[in-house]
PDB file as gemmi writes it, atoms N, CA and C in Angstrom:
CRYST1    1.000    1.000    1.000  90.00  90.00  90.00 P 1                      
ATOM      1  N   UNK A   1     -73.627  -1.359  32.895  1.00  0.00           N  
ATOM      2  CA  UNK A   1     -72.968  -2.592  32.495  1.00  0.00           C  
ATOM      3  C   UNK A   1     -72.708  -3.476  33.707  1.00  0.00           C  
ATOM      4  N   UNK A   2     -72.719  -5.026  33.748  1.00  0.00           N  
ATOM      5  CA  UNK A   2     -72.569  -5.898  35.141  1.00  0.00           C  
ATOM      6  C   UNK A   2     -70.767  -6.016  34.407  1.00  0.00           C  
ATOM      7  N   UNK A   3     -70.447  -6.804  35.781  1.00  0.00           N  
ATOM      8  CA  UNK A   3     -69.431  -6.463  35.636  1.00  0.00           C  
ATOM      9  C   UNK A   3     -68.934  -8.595  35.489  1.00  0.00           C  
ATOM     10  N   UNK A   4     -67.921  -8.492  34.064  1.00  0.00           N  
ATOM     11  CA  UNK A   4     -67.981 -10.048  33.461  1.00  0.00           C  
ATOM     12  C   UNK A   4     -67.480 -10.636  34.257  1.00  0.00           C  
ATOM     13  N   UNK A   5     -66.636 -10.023  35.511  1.00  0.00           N  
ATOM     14  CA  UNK A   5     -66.260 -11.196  36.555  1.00  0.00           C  
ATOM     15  C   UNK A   5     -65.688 -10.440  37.646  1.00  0.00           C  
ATOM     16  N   UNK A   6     -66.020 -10.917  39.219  1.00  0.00           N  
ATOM     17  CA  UNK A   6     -65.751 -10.187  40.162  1.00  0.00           C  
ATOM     18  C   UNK A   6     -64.201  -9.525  40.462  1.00  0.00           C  
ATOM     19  N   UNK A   7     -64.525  -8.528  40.910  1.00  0.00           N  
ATOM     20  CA  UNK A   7     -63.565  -7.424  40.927  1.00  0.00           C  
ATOM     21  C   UNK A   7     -62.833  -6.972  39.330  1.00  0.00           C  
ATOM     22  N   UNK A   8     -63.366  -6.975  38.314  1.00  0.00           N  
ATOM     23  CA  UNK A   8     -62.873  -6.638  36.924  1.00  0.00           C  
ATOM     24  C   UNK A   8     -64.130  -5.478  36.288  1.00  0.00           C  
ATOM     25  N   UNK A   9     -64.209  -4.862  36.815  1.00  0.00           N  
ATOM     26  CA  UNK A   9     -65.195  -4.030  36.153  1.00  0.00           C  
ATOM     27  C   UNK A   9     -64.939  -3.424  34.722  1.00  0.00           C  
ATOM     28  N   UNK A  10     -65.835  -3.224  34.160  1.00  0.00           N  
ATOM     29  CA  UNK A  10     -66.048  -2.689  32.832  1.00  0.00           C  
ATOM     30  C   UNK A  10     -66.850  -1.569  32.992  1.00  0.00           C  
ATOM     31  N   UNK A  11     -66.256  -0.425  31.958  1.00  0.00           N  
ATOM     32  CA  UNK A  11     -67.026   0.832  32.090  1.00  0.00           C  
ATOM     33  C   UNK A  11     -66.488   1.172  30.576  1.00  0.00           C  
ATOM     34  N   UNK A  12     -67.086   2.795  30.238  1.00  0.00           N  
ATOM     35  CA  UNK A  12     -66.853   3.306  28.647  1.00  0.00           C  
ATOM     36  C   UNK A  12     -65.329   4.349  29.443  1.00  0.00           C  
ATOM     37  N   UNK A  13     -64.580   4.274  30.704  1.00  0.00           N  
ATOM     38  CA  UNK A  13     -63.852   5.170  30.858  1.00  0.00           C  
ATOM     39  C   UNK A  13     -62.636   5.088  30.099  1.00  0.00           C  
ATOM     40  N   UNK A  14     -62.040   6.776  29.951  1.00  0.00           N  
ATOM     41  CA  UNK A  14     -61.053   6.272  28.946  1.00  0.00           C  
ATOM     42  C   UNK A  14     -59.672   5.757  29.179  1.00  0.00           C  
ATOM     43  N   UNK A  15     -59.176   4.948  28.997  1.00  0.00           N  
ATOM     44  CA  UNK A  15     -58.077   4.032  28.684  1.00  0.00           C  
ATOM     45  C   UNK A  15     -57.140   3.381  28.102  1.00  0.00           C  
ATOM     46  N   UNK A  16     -56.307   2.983  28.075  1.00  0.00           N  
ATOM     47  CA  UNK A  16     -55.476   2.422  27.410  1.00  0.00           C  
ATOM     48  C   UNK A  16     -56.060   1.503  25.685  1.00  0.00           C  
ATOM     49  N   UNK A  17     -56.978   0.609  26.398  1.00  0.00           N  
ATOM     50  CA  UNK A  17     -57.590   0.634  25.432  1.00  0.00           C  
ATOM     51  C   UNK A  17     -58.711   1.108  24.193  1.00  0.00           C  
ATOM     52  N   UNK A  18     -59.097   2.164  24.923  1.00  0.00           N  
ATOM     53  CA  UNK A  18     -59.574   3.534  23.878  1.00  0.00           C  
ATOM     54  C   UNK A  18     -58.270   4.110  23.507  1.00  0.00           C  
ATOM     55  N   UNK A  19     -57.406   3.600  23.803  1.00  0.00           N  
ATOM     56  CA  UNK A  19     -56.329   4.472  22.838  1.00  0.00           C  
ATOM     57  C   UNK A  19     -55.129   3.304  21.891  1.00  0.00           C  
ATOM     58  N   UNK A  20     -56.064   2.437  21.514  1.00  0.00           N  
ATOM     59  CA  UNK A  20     -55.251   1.100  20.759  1.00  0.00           C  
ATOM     60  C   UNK A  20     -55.620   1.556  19.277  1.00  0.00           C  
ATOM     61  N   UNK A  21     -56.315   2.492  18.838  1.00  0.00           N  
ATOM     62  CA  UNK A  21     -57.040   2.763  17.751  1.00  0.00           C  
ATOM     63  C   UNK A  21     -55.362   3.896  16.724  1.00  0.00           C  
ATOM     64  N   UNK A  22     -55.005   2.894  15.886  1.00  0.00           N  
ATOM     65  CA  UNK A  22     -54.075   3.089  15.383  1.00  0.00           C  
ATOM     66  C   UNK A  22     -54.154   4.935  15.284  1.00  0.00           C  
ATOM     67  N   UNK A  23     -54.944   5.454  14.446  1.00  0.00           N  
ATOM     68  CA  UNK A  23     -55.101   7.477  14.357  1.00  0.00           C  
ATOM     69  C   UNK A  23     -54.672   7.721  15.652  1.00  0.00           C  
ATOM     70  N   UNK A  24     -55.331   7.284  16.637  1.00  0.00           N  
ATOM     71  CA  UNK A  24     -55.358   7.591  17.945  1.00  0.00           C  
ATOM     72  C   UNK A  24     -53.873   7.876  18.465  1.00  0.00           C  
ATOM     73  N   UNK A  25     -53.065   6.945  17.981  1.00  0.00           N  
ATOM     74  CA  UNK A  25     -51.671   6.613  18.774  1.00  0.00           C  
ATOM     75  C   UNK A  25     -50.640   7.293  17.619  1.00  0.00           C  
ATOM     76  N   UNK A  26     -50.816   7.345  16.531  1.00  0.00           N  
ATOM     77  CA  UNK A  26     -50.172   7.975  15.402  1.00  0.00           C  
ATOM     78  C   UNK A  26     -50.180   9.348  16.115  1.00  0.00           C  
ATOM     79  N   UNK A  27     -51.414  10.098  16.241  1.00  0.00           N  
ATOM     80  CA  UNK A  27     -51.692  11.283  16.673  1.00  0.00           C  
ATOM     81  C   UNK A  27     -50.577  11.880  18.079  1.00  0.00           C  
ATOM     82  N   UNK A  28     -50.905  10.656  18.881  1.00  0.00           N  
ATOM     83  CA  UNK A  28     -50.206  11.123  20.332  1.00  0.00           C  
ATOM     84  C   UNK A  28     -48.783  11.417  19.940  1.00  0.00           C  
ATOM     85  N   UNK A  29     -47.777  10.400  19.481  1.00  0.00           N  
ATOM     86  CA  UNK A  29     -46.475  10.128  18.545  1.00  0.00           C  
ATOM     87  C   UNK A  29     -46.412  11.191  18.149  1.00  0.00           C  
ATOM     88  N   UNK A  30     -47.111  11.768  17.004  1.00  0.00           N  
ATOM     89  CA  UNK A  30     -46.732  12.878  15.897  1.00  0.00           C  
ATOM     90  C   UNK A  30     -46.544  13.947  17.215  1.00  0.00           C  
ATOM     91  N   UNK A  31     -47.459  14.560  17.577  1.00  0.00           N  
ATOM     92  CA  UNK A  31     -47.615  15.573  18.681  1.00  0.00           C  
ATOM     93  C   UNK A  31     -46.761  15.739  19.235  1.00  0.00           C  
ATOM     94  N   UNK A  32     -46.141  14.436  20.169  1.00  0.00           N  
ATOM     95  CA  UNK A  32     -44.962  14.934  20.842  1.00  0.00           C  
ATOM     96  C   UNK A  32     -43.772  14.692  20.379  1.00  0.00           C  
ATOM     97  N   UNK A  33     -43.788  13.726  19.192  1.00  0.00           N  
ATOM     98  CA  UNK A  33     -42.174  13.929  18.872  1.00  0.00           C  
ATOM     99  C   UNK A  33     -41.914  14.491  17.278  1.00  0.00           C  
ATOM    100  N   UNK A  34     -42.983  14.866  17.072  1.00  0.00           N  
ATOM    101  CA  UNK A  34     -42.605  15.747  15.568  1.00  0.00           C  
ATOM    102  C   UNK A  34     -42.007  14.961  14.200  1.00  0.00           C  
ATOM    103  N   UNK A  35     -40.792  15.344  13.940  1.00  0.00           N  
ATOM    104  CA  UNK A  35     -40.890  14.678  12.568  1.00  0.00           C  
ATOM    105  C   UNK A  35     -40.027  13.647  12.876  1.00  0.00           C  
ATOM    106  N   UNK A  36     -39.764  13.071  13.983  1.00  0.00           N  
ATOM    107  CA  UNK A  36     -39.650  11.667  14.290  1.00  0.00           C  
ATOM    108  C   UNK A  36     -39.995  10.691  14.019  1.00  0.00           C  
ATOM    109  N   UNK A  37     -41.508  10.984  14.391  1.00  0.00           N  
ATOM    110  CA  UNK A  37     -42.581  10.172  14.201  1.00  0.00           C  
ATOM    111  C   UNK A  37     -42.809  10.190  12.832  1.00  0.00           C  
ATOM    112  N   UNK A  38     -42.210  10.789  12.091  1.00  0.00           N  
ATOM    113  CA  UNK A  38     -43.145  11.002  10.744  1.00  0.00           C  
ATOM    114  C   UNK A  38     -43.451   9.778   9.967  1.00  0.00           C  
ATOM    115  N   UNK A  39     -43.072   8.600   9.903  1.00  0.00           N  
ATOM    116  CA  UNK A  39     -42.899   7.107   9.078  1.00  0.00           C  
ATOM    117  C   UNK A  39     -43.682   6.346   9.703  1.00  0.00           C  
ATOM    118  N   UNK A  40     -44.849   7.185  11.060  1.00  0.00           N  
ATOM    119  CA  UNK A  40     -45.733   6.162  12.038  1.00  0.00           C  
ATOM    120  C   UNK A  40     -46.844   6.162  11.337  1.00  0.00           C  
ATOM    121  N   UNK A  41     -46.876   4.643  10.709  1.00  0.00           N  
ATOM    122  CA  UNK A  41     -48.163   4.376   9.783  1.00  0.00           C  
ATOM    123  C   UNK A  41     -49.417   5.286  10.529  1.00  0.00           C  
ATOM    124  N   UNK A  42     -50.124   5.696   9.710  1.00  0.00           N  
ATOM    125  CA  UNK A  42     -51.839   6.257  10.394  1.00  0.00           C  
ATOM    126  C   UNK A  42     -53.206   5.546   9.745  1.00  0.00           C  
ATOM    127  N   UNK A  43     -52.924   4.803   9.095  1.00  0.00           N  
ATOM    128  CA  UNK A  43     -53.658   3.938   8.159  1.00  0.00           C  
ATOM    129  C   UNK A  43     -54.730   2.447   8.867  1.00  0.00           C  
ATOM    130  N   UNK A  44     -55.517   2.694   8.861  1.00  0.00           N  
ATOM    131  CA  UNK A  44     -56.052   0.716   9.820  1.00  0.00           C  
ATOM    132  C   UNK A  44     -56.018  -0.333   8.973  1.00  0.00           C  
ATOM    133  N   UNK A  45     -56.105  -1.530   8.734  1.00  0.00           N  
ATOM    134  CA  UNK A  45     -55.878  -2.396   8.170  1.00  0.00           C  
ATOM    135  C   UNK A  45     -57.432  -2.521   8.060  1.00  0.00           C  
ATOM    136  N   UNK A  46     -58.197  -2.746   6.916  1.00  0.00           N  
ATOM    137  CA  UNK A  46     -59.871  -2.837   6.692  1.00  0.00           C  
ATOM    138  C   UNK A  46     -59.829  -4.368   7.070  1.00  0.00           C  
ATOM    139  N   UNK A  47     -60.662  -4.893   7.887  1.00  0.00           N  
ATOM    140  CA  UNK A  47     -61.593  -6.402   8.215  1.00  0.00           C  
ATOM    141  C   UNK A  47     -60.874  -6.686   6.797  1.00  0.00           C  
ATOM    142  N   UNK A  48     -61.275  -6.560   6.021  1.00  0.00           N  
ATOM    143  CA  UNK A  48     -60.963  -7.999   4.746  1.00  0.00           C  
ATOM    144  C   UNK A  48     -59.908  -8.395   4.416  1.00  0.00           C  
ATOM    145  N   UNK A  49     -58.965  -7.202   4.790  1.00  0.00           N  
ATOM    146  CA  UNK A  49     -57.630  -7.606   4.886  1.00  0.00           C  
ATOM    147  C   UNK A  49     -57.083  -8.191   5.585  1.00  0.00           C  
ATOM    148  N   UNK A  50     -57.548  -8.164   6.619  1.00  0.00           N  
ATOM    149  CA  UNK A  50     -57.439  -8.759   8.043  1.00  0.00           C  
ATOM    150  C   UNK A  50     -57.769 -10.010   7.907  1.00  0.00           C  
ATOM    151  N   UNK A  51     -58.815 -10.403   7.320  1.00  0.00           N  
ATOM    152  CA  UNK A  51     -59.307 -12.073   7.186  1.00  0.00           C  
ATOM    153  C   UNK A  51     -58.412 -12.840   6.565  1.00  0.00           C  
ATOM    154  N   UNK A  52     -58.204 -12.067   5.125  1.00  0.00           N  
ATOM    155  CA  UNK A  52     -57.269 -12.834   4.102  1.00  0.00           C  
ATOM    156  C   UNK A  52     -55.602 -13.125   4.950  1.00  0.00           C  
ATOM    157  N   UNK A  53     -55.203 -11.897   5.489  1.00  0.00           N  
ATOM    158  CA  UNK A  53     -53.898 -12.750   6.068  1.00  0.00           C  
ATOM    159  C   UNK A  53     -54.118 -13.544   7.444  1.00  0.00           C  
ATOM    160  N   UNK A  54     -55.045 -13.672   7.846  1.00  0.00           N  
ATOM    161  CA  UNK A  54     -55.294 -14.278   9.028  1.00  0.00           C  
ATOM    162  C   UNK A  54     -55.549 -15.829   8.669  1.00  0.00           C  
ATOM    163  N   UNK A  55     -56.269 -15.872   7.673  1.00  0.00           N  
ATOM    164  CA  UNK A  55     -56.169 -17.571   6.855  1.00  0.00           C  
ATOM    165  C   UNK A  55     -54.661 -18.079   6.816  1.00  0.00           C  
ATOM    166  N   UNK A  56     -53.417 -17.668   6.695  1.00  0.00           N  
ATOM    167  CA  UNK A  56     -52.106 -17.720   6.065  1.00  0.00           C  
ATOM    168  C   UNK A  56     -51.442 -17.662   7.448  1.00  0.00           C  
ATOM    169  N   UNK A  57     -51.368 -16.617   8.573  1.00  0.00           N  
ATOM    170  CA  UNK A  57     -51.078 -16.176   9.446  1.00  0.00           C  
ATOM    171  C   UNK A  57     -51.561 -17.196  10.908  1.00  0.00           C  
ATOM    172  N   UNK A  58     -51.226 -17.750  11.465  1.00  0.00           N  
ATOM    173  CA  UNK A  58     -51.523 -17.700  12.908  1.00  0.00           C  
ATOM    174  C   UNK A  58     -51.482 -17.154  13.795  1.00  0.00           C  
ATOM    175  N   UNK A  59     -50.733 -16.326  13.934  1.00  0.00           N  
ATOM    176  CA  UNK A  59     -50.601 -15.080  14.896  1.00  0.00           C  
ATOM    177  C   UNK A  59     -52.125 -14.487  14.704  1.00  0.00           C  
ATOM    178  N   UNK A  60     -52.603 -14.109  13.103  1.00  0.00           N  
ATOM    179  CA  UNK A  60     -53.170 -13.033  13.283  1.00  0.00           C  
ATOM    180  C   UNK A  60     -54.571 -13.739  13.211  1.00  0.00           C  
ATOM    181  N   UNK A  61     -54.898 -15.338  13.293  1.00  0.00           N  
ATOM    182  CA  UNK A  61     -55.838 -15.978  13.290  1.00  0.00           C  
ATOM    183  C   UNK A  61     -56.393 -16.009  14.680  1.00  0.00           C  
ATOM    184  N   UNK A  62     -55.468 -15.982  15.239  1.00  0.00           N  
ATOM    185  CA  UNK A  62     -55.749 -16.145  16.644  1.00  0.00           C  
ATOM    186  C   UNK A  62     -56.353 -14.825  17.306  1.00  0.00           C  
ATOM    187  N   UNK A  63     -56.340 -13.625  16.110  1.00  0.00           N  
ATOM    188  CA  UNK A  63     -57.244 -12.420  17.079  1.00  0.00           C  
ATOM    189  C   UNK A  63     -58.451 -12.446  16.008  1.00  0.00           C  
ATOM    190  N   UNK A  64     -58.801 -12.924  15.393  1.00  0.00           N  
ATOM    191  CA  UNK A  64     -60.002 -13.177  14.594  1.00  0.00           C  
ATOM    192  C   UNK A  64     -61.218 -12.879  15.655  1.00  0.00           C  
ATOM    193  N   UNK A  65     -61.307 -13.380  16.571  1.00  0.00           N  
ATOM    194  CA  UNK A  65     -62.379 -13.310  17.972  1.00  0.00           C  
ATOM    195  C   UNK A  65     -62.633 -12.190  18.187  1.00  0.00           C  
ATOM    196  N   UNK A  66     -61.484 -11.376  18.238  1.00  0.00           N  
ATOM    197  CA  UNK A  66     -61.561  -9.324  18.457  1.00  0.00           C  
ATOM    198  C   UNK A  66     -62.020  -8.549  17.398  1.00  0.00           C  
ATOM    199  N   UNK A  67     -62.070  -9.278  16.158  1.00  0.00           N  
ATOM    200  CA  UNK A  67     -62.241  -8.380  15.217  1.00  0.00           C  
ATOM    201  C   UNK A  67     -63.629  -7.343  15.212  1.00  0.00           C  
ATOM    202  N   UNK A  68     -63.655  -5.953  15.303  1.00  0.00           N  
ATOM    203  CA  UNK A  68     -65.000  -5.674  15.469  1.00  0.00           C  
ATOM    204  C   UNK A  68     -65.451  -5.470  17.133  1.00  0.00           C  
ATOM    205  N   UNK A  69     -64.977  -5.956  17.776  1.00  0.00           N  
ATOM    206  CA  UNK A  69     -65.379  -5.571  18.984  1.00  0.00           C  
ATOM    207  C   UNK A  69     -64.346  -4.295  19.515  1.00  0.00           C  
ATOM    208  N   UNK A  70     -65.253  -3.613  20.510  1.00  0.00           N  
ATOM    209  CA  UNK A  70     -64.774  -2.617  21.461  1.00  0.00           C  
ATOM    210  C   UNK A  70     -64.527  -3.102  22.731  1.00  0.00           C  
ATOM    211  N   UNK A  71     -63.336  -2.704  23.315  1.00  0.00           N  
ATOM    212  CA  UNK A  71     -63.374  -2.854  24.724  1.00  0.00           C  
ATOM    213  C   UNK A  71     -62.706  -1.763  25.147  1.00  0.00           C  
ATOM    214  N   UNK A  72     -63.808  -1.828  26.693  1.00  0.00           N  
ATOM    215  CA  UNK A  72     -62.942  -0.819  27.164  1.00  0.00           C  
ATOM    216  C   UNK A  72     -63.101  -1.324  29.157  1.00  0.00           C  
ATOM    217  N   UNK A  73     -61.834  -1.102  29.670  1.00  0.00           N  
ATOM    218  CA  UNK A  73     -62.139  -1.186  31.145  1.00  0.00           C  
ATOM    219  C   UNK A  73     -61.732  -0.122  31.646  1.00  0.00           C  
ATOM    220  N   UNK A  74     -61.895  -0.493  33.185  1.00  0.00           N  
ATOM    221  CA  UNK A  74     -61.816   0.919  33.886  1.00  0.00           C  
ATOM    222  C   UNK A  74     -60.913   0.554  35.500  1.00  0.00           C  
ATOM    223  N   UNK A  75     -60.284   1.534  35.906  1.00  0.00           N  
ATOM    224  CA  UNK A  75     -59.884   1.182  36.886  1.00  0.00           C  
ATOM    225  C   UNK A  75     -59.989   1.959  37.699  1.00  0.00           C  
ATOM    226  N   UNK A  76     -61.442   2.266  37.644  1.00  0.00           N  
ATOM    227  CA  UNK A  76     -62.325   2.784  39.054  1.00  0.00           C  
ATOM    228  C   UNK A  76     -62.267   2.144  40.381  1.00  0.00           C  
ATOM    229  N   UNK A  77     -62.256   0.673  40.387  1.00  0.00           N  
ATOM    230  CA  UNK A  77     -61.920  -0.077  41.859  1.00  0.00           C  
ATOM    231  C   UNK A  77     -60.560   0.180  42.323  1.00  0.00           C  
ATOM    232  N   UNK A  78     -58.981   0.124  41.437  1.00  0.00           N  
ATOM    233  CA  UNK A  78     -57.970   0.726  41.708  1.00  0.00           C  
ATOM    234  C   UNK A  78     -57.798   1.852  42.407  1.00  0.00           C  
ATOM    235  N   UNK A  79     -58.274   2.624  41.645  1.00  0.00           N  
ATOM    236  CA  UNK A  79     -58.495   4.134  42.228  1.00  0.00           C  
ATOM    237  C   UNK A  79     -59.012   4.084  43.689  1.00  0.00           C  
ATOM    238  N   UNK A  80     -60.315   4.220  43.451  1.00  0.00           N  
ATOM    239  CA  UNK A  80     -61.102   4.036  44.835  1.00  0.00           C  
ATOM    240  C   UNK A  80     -60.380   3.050  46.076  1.00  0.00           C  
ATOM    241  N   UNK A  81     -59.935   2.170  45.662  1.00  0.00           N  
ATOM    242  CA  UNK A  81     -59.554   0.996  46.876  1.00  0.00           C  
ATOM    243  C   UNK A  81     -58.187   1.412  47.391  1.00  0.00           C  
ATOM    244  N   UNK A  82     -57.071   1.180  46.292  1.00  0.00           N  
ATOM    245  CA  UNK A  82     -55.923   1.724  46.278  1.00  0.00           C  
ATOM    246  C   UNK A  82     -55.546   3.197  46.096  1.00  0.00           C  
ATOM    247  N   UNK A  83     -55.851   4.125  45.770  1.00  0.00           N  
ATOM    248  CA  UNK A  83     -55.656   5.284  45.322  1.00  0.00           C  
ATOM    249  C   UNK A  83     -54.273   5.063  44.095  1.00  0.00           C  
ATOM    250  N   UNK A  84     -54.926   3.968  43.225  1.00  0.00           N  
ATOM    251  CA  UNK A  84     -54.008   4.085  42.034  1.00  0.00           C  
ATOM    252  C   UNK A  84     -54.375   5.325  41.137  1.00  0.00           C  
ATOM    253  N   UNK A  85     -53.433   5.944  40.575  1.00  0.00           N  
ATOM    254  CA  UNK A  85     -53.490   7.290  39.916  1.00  0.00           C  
ATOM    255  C   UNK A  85     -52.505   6.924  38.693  1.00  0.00           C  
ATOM    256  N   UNK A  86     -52.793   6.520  37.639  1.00  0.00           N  
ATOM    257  CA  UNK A  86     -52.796   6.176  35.842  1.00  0.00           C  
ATOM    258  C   UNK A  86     -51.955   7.194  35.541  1.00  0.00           C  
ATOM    259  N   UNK A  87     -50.978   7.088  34.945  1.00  0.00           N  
ATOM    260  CA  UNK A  87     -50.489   8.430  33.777  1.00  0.00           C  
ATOM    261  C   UNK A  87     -51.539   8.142  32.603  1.00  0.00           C  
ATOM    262  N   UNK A  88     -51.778   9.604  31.713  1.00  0.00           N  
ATOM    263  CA  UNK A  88     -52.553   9.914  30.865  1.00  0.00           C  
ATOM    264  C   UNK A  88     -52.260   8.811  29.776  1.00  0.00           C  
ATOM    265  N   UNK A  89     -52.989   7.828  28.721  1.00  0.00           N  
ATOM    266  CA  UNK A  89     -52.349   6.980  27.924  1.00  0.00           C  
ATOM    267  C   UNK A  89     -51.585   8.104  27.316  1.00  0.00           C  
ATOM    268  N   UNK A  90     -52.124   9.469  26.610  1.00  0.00           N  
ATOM    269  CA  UNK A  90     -51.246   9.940  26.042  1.00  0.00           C  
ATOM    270  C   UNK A  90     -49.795   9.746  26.131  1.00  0.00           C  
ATOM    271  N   UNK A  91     -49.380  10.451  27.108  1.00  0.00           N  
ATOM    272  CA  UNK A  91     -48.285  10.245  27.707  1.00  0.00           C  
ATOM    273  C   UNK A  91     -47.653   9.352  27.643  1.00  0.00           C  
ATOM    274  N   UNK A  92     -48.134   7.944  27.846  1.00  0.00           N  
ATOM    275  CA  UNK A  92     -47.710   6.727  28.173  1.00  0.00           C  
ATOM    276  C   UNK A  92     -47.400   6.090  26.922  1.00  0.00           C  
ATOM    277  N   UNK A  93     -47.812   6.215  25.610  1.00  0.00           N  
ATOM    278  CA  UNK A  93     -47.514   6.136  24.164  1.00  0.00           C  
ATOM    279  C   UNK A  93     -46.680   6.797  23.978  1.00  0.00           C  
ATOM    280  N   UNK A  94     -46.777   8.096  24.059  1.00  0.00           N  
ATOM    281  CA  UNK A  94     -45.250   9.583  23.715  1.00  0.00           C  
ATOM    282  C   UNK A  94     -44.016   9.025  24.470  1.00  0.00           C  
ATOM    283  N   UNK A  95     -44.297   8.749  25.669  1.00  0.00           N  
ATOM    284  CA  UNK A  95     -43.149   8.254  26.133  1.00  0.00           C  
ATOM    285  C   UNK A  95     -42.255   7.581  26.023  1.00  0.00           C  
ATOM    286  N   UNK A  96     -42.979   5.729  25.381  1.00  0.00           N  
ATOM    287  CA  UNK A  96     -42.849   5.231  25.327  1.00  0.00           C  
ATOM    288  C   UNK A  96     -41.729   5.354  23.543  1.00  0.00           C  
ATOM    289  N   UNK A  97     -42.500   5.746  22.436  1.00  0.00           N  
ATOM    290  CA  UNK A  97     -41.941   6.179  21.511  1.00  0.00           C  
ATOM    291  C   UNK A  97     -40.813   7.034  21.510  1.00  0.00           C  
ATOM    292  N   UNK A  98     -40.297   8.078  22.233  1.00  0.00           N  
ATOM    293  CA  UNK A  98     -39.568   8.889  22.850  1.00  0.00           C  
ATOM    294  C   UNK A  98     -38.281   7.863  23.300  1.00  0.00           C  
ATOM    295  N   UNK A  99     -38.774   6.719  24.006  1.00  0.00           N  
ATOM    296  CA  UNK A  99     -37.061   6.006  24.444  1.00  0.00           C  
ATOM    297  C   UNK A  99     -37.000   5.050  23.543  1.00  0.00           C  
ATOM    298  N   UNK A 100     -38.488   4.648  22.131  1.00  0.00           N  
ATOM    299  CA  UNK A 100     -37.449   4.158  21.192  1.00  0.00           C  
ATOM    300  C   UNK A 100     -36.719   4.896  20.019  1.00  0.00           C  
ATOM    301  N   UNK A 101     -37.139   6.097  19.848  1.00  0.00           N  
ATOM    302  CA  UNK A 101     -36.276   6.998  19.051  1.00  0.00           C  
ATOM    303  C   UNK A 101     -34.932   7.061  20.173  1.00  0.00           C  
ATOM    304  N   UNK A 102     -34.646   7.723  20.924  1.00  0.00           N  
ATOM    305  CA  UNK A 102     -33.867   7.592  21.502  1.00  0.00           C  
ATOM    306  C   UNK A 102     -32.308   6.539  21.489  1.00  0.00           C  
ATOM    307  N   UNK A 103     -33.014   5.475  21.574  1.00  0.00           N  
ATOM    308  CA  UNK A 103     -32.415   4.236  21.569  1.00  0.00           C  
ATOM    309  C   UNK A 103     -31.626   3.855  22.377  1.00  0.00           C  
TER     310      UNK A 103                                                      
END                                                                             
């Protein structure tokens, strides 16, 4: 893959955004906080549904452009340049859910 603009590389590594995929994040949630989580929708919203409130919606008109696409980046130059070192998204979802049960 070239990369869409200097110093922003794109790769298939996994990331934050390989982990926007609603199952995906339901999953992490359930796992670590049990029946906490239990009321965390796991369901995706199908494209057509998506269109119809997006006609009505502006908020959700305005991601019409994403619909259907994948992205994913990487922060291989971080790493390498900086020695940035990522917590797991897992983690970083559980966690995050964790201090809003909490409250």
């Amino acid at each position: 893959m070239r990369d869409p603009a200097p110093g922003w590389p794109v790769s298939g590594a996994p990331t934050m955004a390989a982990m926007a995929g609603v199952s995906t994040v339901a999953a992490a949630l359930r796992a670590r906080l049990g029946p906490a989580a239990a009321k965390v929708p796991t369901a995706a919203m199908p494209d057509l549904v998506f269109r119809g409130l997006a006609a009505v919606s502006p908020q959700m008109k305005g991601l019409l452009p994403l619909l259907g696409r994948t992205q994913a980046f990487s922060h291989d130059k971080a790493r390498r340049l900086l020695g940035y070192a990522p917590r797991p998204p897992r983690d970083t979802v559980a966690d995050c859910g964790a201090s809003l049960v909490e409250g």
